[in-house]
KOLVEX-262740 format. One line per field, with one value per residue: residue number from 1; y, x, z of N, C-alpha, C, O in turn; residue in one letter. Coordinates in Angstrom, 1 decimal, decimal comma, padded with zeros to 4 digits, always signed. Atoms other than C-alpha are relative to their C-alpha. Layout:
% residues N
i (NUM / ...)
n_north (Y / ...)
n_east (X / ...)
n_up (Z / ...)
ca_north (Y / ...)
ca_east (X / ...)
ca_up (Z / ...)
c_north (Y / ...)
c_east (X / ...)
c_up (Z / ...)
o_north (Y / ...)
o_east (X / ...)
o_up (Z / ...)
aa (a / ...)
***
This chain:
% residues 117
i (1 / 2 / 3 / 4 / 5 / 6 / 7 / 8 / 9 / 10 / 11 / 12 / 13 / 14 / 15 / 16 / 17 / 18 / 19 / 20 / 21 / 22 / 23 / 24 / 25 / 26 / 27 / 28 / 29 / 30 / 31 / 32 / 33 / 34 / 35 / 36 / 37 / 38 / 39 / 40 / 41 / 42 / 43 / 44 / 45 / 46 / 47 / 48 / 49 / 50 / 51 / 52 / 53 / 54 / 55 / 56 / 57 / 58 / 59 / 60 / 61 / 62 / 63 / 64 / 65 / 66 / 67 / 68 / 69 / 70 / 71 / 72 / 73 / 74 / 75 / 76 / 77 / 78 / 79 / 80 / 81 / 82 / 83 / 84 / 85 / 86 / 87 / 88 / 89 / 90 / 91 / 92 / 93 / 94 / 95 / 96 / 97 / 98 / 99 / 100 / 101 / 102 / 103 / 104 / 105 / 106 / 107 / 108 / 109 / 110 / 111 / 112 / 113 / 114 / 115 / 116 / 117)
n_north (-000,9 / +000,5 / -000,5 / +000,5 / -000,8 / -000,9 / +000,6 / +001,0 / -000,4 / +001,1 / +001,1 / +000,3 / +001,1 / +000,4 / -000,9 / -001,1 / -000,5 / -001,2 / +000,1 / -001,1 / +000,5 / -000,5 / +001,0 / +000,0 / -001,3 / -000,6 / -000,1 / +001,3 / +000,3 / +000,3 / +001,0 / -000,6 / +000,4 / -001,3 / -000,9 / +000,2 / +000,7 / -000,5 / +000,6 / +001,7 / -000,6 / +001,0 / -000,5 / -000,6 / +000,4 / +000,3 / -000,7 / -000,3 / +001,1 / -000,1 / -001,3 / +001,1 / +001,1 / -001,3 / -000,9 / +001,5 / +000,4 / -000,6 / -001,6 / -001,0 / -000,4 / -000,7 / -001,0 / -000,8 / -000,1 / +000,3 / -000,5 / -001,2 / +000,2 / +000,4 / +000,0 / +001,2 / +000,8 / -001,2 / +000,5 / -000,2 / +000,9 / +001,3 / +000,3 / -000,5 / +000,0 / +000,1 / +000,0 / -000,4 / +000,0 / +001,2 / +001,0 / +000,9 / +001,2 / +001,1 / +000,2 / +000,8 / -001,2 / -001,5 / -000,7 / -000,5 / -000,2 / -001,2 / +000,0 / -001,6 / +000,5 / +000,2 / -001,2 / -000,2 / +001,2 / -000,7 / -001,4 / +000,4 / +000,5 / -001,3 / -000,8 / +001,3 / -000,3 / -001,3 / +000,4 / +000,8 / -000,7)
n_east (+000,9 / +001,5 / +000,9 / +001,0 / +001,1 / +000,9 / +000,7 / +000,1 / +001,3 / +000,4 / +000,6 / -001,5 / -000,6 / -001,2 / -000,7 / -000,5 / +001,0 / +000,1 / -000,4 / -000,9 / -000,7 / -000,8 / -001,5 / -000,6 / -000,3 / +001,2 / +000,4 / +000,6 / -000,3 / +001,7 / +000,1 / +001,2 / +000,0 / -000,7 / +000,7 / -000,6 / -001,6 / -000,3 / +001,1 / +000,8 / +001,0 / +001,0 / +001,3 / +000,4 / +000,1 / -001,0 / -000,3 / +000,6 / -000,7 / -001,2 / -000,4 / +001,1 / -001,1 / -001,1 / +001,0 / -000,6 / -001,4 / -001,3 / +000,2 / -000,8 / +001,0 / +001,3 / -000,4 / +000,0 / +001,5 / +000,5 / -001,3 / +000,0 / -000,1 / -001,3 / +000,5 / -000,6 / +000,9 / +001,4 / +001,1 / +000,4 / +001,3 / -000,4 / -001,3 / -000,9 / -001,8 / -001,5 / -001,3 / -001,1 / -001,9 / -000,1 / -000,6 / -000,1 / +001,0 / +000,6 / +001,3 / +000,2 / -000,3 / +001,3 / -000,3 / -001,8 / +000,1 / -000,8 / -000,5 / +000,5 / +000,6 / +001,3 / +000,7 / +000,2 / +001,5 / +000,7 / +000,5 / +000,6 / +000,5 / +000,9 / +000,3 / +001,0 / +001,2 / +000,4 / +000,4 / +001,2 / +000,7)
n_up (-000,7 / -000,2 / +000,3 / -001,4 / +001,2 / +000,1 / +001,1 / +000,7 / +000,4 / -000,7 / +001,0 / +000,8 / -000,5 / +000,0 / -001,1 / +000,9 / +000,3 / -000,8 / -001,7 / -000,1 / -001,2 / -001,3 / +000,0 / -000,9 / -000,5 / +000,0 / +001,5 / +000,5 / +001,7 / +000,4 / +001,1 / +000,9 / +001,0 / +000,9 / +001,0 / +001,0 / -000,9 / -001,9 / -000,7 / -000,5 / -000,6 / -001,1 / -000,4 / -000,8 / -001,6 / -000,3 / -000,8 / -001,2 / -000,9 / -000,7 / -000,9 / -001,1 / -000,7 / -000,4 / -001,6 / -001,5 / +000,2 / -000,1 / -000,7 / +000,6 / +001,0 / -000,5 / -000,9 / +002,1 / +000,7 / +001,4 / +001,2 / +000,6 / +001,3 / +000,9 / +000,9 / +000,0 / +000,3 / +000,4 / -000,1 / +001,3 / +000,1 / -001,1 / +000,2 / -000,3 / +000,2 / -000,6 / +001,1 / -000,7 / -000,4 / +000,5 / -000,3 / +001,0 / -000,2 / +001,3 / +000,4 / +001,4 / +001,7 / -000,1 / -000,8 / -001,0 / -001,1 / -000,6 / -001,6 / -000,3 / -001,4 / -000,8 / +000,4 / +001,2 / -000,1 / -000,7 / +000,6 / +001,1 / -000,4 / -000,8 / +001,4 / +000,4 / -000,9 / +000,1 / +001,2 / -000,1 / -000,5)
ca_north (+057,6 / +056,6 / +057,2 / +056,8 / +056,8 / +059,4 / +058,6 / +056,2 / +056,3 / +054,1 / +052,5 / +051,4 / +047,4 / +047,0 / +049,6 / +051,8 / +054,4 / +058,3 / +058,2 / +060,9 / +060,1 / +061,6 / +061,5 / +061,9 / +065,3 / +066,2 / +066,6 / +065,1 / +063,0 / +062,8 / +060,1 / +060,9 / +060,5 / +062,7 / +065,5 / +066,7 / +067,0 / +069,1 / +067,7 / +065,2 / +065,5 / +063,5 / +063,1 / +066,2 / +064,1 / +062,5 / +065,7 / +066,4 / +063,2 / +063,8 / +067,1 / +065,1 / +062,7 / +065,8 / +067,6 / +064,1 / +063,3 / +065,9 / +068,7 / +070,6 / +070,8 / +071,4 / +073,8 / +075,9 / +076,1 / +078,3 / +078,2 / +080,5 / +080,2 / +077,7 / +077,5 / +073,4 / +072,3 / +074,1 / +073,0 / +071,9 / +070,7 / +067,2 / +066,9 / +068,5 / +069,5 / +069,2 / +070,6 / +070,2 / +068,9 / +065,4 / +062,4 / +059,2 / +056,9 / +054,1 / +054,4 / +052,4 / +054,3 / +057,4 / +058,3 / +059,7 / +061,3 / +065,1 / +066,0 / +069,6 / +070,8 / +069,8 / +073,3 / +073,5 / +070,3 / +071,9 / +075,1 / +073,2 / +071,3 / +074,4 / +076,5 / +073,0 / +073,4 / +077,1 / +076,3 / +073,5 / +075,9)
ca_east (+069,3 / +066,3 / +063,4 / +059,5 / +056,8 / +054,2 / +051,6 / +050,8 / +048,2 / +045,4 / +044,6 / +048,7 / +049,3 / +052,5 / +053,7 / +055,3 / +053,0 / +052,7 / +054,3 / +055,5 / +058,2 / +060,2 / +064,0 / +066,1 / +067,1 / +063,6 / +062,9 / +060,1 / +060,9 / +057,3 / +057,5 / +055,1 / +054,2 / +056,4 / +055,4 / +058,1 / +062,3 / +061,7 / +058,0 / +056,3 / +052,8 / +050,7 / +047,0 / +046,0 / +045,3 / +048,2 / +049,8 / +047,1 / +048,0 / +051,3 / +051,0 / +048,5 / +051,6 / +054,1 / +051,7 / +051,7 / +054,9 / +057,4 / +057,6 / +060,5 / +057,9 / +054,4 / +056,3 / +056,7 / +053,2 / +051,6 / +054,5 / +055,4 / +054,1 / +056,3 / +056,5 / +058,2 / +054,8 / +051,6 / +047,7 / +046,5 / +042,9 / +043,2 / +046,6 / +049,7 / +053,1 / +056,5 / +059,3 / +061,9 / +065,6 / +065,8 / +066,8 / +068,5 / +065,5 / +065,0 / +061,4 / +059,8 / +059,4 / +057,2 / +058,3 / +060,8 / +061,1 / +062,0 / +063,3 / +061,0 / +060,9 / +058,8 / +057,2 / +056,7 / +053,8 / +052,8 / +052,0 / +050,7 / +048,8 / +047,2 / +046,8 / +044,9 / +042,5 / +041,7 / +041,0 / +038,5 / +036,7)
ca_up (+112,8 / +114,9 / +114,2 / +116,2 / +113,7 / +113,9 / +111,5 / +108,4 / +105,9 / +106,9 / +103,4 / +102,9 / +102,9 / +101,8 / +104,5 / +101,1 / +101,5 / +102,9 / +106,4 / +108,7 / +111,7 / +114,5 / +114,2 / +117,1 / +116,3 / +116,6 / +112,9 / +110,7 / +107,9 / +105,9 / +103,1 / +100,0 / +096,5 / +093,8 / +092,4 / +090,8 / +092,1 / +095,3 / +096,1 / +097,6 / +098,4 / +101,4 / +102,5 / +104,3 / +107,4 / +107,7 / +108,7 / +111,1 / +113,0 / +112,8 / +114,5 / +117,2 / +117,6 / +118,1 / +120,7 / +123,2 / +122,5 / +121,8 / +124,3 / +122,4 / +119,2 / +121,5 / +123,4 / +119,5 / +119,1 / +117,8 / +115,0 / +112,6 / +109,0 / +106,9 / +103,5 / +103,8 / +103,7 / +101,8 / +102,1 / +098,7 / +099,0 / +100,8 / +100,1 / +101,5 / +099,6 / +100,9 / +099,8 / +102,7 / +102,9 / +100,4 / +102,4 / +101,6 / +102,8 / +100,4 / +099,0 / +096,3 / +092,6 / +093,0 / +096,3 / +098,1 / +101,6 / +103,2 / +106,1 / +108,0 / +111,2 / +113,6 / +113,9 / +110,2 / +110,8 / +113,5 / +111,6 / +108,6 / +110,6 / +112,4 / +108,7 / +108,0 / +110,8 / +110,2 / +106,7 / +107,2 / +109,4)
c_north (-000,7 / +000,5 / -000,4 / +000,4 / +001,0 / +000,1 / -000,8 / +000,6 / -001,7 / -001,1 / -001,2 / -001,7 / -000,4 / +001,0 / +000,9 / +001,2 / +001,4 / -000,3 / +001,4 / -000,8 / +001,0 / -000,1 / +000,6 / +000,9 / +001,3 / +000,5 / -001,0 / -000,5 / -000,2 / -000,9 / +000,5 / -000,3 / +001,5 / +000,4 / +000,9 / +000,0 / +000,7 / -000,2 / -000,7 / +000,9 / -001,5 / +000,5 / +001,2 / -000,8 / -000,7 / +000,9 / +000,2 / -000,9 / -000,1 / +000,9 / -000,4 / -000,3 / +001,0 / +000,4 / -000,9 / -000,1 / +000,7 / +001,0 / +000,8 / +000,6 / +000,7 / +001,3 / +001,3 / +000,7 / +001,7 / +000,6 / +000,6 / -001,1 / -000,9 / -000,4 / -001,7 / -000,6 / +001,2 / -000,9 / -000,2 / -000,4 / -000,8 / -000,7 / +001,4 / -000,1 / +001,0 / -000,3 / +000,5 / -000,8 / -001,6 / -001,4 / -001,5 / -001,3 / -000,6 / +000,1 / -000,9 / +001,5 / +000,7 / +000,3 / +000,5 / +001,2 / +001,4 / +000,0 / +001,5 / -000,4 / +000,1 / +001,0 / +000,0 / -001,0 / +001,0 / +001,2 / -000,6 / -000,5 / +000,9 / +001,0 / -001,0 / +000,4 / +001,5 / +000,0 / -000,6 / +000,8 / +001,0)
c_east (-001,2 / -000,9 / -001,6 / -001,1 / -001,5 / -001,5 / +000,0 / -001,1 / -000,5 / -000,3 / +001,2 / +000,1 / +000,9 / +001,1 / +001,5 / -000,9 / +000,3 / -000,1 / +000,7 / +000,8 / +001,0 / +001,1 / +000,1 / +000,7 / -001,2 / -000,7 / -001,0 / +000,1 / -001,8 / +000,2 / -001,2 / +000,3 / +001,0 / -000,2 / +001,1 / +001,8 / -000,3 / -001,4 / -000,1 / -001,6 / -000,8 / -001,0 / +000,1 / +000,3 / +001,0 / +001,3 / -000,4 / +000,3 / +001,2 / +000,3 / -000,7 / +001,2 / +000,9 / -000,5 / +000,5 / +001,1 / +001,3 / -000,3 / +000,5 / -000,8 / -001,6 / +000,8 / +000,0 / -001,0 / -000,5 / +001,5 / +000,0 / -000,5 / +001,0 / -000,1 / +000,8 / -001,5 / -001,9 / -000,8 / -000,3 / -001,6 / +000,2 / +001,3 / +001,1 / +001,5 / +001,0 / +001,0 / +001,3 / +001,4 / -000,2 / +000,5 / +000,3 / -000,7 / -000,5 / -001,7 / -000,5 / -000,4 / -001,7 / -000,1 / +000,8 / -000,6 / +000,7 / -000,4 / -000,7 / +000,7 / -000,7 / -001,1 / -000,5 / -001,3 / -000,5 / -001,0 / -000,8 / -001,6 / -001,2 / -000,6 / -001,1 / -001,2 / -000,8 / -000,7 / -001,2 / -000,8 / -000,9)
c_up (+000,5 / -000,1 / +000,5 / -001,3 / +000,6 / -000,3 / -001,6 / -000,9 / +000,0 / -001,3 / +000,0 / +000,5 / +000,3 / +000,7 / -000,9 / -000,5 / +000,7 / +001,5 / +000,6 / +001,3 / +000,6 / -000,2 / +001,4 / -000,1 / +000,0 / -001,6 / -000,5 / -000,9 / -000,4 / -001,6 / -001,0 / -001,0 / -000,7 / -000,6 / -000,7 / +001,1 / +001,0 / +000,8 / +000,2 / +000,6 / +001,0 / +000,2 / +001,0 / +001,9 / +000,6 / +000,8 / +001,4 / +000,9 / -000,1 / +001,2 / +001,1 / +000,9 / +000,9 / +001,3 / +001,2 / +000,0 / +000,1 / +000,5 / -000,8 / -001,5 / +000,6 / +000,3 / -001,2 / -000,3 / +000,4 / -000,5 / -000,6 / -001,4 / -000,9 / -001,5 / -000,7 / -000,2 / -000,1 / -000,1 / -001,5 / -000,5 / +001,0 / -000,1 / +000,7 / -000,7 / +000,7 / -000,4 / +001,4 / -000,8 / -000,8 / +000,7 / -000,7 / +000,3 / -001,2 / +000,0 / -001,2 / -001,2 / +000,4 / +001,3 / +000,7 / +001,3 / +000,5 / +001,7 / +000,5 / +001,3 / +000,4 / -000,1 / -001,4 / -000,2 / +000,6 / -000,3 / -001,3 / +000,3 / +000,5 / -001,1 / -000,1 / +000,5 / +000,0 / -001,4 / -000,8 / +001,0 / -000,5)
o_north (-001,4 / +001,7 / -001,5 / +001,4 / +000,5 / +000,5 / -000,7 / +001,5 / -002,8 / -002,3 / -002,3 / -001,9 / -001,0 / +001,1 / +001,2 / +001,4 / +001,2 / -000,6 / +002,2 / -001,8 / +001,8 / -001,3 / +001,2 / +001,0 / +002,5 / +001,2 / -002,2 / +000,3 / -000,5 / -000,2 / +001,2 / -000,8 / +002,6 / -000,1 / +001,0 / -000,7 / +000,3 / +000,2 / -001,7 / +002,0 / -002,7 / +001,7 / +001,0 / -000,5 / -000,7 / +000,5 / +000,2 / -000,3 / -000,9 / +000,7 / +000,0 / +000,0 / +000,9 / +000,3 / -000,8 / +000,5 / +000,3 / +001,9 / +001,7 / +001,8 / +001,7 / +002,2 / +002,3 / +001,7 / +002,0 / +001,6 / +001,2 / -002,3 / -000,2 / -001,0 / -001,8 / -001,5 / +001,9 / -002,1 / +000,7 / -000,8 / -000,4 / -001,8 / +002,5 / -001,0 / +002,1 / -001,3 / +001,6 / -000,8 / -002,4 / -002,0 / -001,9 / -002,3 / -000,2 / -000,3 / -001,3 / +002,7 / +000,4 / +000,8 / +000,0 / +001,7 / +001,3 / -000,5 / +002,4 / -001,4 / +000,9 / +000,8 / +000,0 / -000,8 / +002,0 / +001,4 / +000,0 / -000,2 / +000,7 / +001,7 / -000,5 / +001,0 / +001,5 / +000,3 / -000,3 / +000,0 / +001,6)
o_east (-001,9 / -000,8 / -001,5 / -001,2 / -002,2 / -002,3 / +001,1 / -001,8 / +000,0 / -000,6 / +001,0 / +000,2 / +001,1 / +002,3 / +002,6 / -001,2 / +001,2 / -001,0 / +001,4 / +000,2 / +001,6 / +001,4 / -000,8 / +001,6 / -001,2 / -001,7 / -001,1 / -000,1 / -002,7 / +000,2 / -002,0 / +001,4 / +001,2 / -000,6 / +000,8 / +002,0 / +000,4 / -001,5 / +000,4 / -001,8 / -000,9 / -001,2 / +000,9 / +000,9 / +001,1 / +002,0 / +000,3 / +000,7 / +001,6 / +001,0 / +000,1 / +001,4 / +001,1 / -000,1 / +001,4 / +001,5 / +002,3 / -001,1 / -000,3 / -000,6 / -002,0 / +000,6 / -000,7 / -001,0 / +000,0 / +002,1 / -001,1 / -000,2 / +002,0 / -001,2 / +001,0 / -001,6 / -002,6 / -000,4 / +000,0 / -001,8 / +000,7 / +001,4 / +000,7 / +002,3 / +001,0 / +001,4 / +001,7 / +001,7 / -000,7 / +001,2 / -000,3 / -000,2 / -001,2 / -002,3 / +000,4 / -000,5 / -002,8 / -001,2 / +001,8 / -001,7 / +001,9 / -001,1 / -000,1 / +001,1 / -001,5 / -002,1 / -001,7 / -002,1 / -001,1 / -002,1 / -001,8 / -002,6 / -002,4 / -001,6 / -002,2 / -002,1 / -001,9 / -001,9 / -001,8 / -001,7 / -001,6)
o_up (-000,3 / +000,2 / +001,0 / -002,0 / +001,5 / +000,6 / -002,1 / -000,6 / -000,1 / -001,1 / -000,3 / +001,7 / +001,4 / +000,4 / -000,3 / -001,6 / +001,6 / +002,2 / -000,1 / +001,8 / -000,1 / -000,3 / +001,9 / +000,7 / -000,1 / -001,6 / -000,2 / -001,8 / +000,4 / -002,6 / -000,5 / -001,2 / -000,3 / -001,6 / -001,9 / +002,1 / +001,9 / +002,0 / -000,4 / +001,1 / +000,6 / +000,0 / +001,9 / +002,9 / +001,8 / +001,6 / +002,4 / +002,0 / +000,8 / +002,2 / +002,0 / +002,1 / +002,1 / +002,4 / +002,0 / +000,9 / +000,7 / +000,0 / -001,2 / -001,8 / +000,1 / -000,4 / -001,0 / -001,0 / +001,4 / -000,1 / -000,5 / -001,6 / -001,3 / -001,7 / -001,9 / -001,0 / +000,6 / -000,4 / -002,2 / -001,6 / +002,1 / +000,2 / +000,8 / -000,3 / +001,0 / -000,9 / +001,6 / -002,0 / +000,1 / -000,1 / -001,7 / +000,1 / -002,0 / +001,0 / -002,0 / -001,1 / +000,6 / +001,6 / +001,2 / +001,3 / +000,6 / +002,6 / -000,2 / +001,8 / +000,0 / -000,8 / -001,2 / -001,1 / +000,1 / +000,1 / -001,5 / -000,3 / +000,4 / -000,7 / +000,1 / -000,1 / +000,5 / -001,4 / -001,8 / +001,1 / +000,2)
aa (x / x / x / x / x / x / x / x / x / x / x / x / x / x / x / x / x / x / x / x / x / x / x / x / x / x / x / x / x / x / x / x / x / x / x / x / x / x / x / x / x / x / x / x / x / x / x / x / x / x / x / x / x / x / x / x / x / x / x / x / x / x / x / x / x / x / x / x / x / x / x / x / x / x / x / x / x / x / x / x / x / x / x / x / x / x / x / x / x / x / x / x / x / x / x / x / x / x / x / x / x / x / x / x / x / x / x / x / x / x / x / x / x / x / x / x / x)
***
């Protein structure tokens, strides 16, 4: 599957760290730490720049906006958990990676923004 990265988190060295990316059926995989078997949670802003990336980039996701409510990914403070679809992306120990859709950033992303307001 290919995949277009999105966003990154900006502290990460060893490039094993909270990522979100684009596949090629328009879906976003979002990498993260484990919170327990159907979570993962990432920085807040990491979403937000994904949903940035989506906007420029993917018409079939801007075009969505404003999205519906999703409950694939909830605000938690400066953190965001996501509980989509498990994939079998090799991560290192303490994270693993789901699969949303696009929309479902989008909307997170946009809850986000309403939030911090």
């Amino acid at each position: 599957m290919s995949m277009t990265l999105l966003a990154g988190t900006r502290e990460c060295r060893n490039g094993n760290c909270p990522t979100a990316w684009l596949t090629e059926h328009g879906t976003v995989i979002v990498q993260g730490y484990v919170m327990d078997s159907r979570i993962v949670r990432v920085p807040r802003d990491l979403i937000e720049r994904a949903a940035r990336e989506l906007e420029m980039h993917d018409a079939r996701a801007a075009a969505a906006v404003p999205a519906p409510r999703s409950s694939a990914l909830r605000a938690c403070g400066d953190w965001v958990e996501v509980s989509g679809t498990p994939t079998t992306l090799v991560c290192p120990d303490g994270e693993r990676a789901h699969e949303v859709p696009a929309q479902a950033v989008l909307a997170a992303a946009n809850e986000s923004t309403r939030e911090a307001v």
